[in-house]
PASEBA-1860 file (N, C-alpha, C; in nm, 3 decimals):
! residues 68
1> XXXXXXXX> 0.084/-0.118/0.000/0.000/0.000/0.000/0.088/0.125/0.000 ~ 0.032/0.223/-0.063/0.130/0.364/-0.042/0.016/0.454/0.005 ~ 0.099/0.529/0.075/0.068/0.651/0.150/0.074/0.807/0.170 ~ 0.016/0.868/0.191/0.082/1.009/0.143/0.155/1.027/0.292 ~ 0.279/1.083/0.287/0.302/1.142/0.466/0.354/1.278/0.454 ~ 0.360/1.395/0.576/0.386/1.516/0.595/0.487/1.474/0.660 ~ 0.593/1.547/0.635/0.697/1.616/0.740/0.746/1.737/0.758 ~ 0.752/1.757/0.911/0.777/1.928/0.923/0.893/1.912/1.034
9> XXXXXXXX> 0.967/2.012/1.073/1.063/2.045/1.169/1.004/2.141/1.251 ~ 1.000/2.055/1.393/0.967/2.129/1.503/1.010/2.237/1.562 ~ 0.981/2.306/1.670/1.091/2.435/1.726/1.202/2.391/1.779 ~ 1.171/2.222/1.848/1.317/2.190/1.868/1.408/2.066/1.755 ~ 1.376/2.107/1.645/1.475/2.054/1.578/1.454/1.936/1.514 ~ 1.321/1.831/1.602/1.311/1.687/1.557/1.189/1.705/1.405 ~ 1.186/1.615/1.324/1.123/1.608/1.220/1.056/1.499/1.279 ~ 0.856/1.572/1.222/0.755/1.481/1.280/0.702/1.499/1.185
17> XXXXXXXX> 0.694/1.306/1.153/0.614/1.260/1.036/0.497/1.260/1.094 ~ 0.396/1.265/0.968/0.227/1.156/0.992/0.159/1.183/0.858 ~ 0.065/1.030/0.894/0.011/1.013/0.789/-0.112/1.073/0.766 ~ -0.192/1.113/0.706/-0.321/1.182/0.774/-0.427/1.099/0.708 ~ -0.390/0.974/0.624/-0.505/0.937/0.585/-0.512/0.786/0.721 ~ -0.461/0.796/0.823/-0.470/0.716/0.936/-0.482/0.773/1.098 ~ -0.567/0.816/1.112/-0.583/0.885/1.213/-0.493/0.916/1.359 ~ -0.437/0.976/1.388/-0.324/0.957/1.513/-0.203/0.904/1.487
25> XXXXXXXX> -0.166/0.858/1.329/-0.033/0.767/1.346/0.087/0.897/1.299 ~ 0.153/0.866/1.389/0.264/1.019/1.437/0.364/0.927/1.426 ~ 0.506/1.013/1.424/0.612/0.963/1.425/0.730/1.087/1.448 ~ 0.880/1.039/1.443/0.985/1.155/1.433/1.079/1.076/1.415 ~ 1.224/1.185/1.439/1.330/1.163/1.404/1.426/1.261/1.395 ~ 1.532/1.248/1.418/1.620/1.327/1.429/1.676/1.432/1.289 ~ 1.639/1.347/1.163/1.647/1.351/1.049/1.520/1.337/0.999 ~ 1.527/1.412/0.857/1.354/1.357/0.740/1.407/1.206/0.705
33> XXXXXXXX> 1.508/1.207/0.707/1.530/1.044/0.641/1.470/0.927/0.789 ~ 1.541/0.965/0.900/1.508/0.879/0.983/1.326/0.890/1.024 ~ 1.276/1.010/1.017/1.113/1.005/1.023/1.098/0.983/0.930 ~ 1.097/0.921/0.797/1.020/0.927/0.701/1.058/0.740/0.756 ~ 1.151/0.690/0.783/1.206/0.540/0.810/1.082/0.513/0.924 ~ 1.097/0.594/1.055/0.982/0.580/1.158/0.845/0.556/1.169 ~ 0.800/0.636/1.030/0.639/0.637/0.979/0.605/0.575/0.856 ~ 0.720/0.472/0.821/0.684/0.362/0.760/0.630/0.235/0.880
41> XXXXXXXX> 0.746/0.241/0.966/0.685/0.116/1.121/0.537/0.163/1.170 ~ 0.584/0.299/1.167/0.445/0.329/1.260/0.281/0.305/1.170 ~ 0.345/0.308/1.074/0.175/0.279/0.966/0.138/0.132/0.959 ~ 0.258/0.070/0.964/0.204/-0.053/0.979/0.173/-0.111/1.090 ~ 0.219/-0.054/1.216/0.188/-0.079/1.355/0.021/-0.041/1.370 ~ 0.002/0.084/1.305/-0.133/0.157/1.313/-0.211/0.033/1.219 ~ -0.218/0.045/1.115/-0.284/-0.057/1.015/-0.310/-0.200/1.109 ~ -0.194/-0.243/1.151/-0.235/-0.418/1.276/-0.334/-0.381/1.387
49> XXXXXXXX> -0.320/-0.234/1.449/-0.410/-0.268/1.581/-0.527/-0.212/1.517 ~ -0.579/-0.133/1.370/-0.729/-0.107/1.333/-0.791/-0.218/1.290 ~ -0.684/-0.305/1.214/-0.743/-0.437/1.175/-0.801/-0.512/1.290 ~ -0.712/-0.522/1.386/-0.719/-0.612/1.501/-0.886/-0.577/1.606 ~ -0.925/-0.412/1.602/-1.020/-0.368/1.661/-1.124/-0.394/1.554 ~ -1.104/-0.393/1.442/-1.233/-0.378/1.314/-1.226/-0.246/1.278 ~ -1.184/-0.172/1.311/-1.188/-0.040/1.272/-1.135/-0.037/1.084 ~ -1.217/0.074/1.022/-1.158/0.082/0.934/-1.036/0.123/0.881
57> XXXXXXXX> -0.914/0.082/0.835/-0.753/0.125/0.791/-0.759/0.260/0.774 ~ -0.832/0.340/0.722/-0.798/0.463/0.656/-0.914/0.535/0.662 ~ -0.883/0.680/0.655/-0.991/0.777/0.620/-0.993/0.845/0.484 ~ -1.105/0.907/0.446/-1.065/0.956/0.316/-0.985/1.125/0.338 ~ -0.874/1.148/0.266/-0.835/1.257/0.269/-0.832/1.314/0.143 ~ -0.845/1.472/0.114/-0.905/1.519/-0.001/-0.811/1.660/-0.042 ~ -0.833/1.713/-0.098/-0.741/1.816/-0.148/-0.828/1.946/-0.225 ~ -0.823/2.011/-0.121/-0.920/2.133/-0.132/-0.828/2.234/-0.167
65> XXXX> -0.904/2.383/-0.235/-0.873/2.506/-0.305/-0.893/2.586/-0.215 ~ -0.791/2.674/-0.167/-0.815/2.783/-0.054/-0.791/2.931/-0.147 ~ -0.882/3.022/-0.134/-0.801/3.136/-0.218/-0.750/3.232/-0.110 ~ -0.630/3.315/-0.093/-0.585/3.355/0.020/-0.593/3.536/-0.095
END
C-alpha cells in the first residue's frame, strides 16, 4: 500500500512525520530520512491494531482550493 506522509521540523529541531489518511499515526526523528524510516513502522503498527479492533484502515483525505 502507499501513503501520502507530511513532514515538518519542530521548534526543537526533531522532524515529525504523519500520515493523515490514518488517524493519530505520528512519528519523528532526528532527520527527514530517519522520520520518514519511523512512519513507515508506525503505519504498519497503526494498520495491525485497526485491523485487530475492526476499525476501518484509513480515512478519506481530499485536497481542497483555498483562495488567500
Amino acid at each position: 500500500m502507499k501513503f501520502l506522509i507530511t513532514i515538518f521540523q519542530d521548534e526543537d529541531g526533531l522532524y515529525i512525520a504523519e500520515c493523515p489518511s490514518i488517524p493519530g499515526c505520528f512519528s519523528q526523528g532526528t532527520t527527514e530520512q530517519e522520520a520518514e524510516k519511523n512512519i513507515q513502522e508506525a503505519i504498519k503498527e497503526c494498520l495491525e491494531v485497526r485491523a485487530e479492533k475492526g476499525m476501518p484502515l484509513t480515512v478519506a483525505v481530499k485536497q481542497v482550493e483555498v483562495t488567500l
